[in-house]
C-alpha positions in Angstrom: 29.5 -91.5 59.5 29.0 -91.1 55.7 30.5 -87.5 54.4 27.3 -86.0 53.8 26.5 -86.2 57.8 29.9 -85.0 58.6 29.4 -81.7 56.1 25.9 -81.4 57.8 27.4 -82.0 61.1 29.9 -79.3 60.4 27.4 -76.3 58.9 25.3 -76.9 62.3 28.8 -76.7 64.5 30.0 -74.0 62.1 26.8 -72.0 62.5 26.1 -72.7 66.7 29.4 -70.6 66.6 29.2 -68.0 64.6 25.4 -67.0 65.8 26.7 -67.5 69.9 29.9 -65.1 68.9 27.8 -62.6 67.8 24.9 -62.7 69.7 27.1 -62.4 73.2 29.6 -60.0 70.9 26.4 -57.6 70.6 25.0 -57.8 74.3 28.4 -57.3 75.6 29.2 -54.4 73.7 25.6 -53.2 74.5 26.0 -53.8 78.3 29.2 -52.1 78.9 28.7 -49.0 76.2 24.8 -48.0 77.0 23.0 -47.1 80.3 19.4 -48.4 81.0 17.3 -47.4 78.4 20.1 -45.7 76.1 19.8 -45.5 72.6 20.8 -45.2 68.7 18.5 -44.5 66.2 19.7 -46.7 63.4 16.9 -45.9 60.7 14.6 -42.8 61.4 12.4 -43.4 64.8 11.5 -47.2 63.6 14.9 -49.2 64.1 16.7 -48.1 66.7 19.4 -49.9 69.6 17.5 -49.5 73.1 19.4 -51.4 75.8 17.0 -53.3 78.5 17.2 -56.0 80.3 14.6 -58.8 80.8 14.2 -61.2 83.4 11.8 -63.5 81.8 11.7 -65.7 79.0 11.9 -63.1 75.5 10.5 -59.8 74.2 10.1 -58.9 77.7 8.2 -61.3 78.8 8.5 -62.0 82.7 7.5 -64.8 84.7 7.2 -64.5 88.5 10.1 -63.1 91.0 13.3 -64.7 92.0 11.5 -68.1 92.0 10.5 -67.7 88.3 13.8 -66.6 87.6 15.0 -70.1 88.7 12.4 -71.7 87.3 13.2 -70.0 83.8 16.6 -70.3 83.6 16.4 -74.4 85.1 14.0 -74.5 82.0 16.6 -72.9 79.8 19.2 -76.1 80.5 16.9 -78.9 80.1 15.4 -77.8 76.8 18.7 -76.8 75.6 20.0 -80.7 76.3 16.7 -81.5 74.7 17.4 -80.1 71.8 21.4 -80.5 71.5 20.6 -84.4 71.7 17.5 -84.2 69.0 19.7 -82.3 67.2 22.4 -85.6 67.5 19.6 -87.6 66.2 18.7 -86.3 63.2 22.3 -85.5 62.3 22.4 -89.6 62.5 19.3 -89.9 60.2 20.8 -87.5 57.8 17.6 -85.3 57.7 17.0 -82.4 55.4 19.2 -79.5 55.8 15.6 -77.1 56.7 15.0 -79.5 59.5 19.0 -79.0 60.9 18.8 -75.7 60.5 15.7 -75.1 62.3 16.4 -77.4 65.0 19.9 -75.4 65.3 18.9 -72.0 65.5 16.2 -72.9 68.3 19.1 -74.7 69.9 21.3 -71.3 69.5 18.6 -69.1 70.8 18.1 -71.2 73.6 22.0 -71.4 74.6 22.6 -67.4 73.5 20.1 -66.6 76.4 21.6 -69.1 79.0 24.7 -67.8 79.3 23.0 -64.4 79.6 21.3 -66.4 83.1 23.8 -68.4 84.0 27.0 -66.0 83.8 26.1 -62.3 83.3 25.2 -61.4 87.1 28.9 -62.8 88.4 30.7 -61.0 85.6 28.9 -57.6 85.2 27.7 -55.5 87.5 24.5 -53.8 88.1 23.2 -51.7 85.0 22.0 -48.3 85.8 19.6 -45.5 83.9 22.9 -43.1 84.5 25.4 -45.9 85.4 27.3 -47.9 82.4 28.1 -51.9 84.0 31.6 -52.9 83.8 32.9 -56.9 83.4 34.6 -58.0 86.1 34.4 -55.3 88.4 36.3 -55.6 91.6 33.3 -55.7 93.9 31.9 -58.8 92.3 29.0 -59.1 90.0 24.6 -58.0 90.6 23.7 -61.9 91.0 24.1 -65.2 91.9 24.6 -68.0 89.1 21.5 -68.6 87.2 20.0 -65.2 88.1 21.6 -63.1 85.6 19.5 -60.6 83.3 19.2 -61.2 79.6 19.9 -58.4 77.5 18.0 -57.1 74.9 18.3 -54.4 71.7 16.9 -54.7 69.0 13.9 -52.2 68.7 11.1 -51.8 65.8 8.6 -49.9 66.5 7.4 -49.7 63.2 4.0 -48.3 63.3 1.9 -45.8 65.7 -1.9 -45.0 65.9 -4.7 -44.3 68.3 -7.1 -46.8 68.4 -10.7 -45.2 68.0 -12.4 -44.1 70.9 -15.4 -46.9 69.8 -13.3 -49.9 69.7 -13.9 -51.4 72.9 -11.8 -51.8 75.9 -8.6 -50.3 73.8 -10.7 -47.2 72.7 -8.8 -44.0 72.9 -5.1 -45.8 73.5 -2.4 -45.3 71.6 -0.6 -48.3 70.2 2.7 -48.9 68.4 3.9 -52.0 66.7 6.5 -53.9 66.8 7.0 -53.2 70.6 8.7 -56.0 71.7 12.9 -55.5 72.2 14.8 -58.5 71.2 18.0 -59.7 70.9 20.2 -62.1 68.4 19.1 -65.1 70.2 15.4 -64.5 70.5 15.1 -63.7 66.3 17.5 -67.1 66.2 14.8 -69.0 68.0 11.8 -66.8 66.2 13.6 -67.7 62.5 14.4 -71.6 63.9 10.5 -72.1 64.9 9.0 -70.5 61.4 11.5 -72.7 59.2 10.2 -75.5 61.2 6.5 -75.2 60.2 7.3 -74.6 56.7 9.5 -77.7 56.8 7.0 -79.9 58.3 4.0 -78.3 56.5 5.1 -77.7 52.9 8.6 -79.1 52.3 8.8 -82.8 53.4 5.0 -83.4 54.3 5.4 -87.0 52.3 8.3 -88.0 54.3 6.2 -88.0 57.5 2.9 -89.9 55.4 5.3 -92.3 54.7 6.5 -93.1 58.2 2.9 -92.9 59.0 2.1 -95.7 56.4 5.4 -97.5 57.3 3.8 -97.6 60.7 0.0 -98.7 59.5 1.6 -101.7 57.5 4.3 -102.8 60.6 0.8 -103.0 62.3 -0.9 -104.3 60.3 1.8 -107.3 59.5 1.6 -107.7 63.2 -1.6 -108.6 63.3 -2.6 -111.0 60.6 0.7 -112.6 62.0 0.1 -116.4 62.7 0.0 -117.5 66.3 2.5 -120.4 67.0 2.4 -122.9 69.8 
């Protein structure tokens, strides 16, 4: 391993930690200070810390009952093994730091909300709208491994308006964006997937043209090869 994939190798380690520690540093804090729903205004009415708790995949976002639930957070493993051992694999190919970095943050929102799934229903128990949860608590935790809630924060609702009473279908609602309550891990995963794009689309586009033509030519060679008997 050449230094320049060890120093790599390290910044990804170095940074899987220090995201994880704070993301779980923030929900804990979160889950054992605030009741359902409680709040701090941070900046005015548009940043705020609103505690919830979501049983789907992120922003809220749910998916079925205690079935989806499983499903989810079954779905949560794999893809994080996916992604620790493509991770591995461009670490070996010494690939750009964008690409690492991407690949790791998706990696870190992926983990950050697993342990929410995997451990947070044996070691807390149930959150209430007037009841603060406790770790550990003596009479065991709300659920079973793999069917804990993820928390979530982080609150922006930025903007508010009434949509005009001609627009159809919406006409006459209010609306308010950013809506959507998130936590460390989901704007890990948000940042991870948006450096991605730019990285494939504008940073190393050639690199891939030249696999591409690397590829053609292999073909090619293979082709006009001379049979032999």
């Amino acid at each position: 391993m050449s230094d320049t994939v060890k120093k790599k190798t390290w910044i990804c380690v170095g940074l899987i930690v220090l995201l994880l520690v704070i993301d779980q540093a923030v929900k804990i804090w979160i889950k054992t200070s605030f009741p359902i729903g409680g709040e701090i205004r941070l900046i005015g009415d548009w940043c705020r810390l609103h505690f919830v708790e979501n049983e789907g995949i992120a922003f809220g976002i749910s998916f079925g009952a205690s079935f989806g639930k499983l499903f989810l957070s079954l779905f949560r493993m794999i893809a994080s093994a996916f992604i620790v051992f493509f991770l591995a694999r461009q670490l070996k190919k010494d690939a750009p730091y964008t690409l690492l970095i991407s690949i790791t943050l998706i990696l870190i929102g992926a983990v950050g909300n697993l342990i929410d799934c995997c451990f947070y229903g044996l070691v807390f128990n149930e959150s209430g709208y007037d009841q603060v949860a406790t770790m550990f608590p003596d009479g065991g935790g709300y659920a079973g491994f793999l069917f804990g809630r993820v928390v979530d924060m982080f609150y922006f609702p930025m903007f508010h308006w009434t949509w005009p009473d001609w627009v159809p279908w919406v006409g006459g609602n209010n609306a308010e964006f950013f809506n959507a309550i998130f936590n460390v891990a989901d704007a890990c995963v948000c940042v991870g997937v948006a450096l991605l794009i730019v990285d494939q689309l504008w940073l190393h586009p050639e690199k891939k043209e030249e696999e591409n033509a690397s590829e053609t030519s292999q073909k090619s060679e293979n082709n006009t090869a001379p049979e032999t008997t």
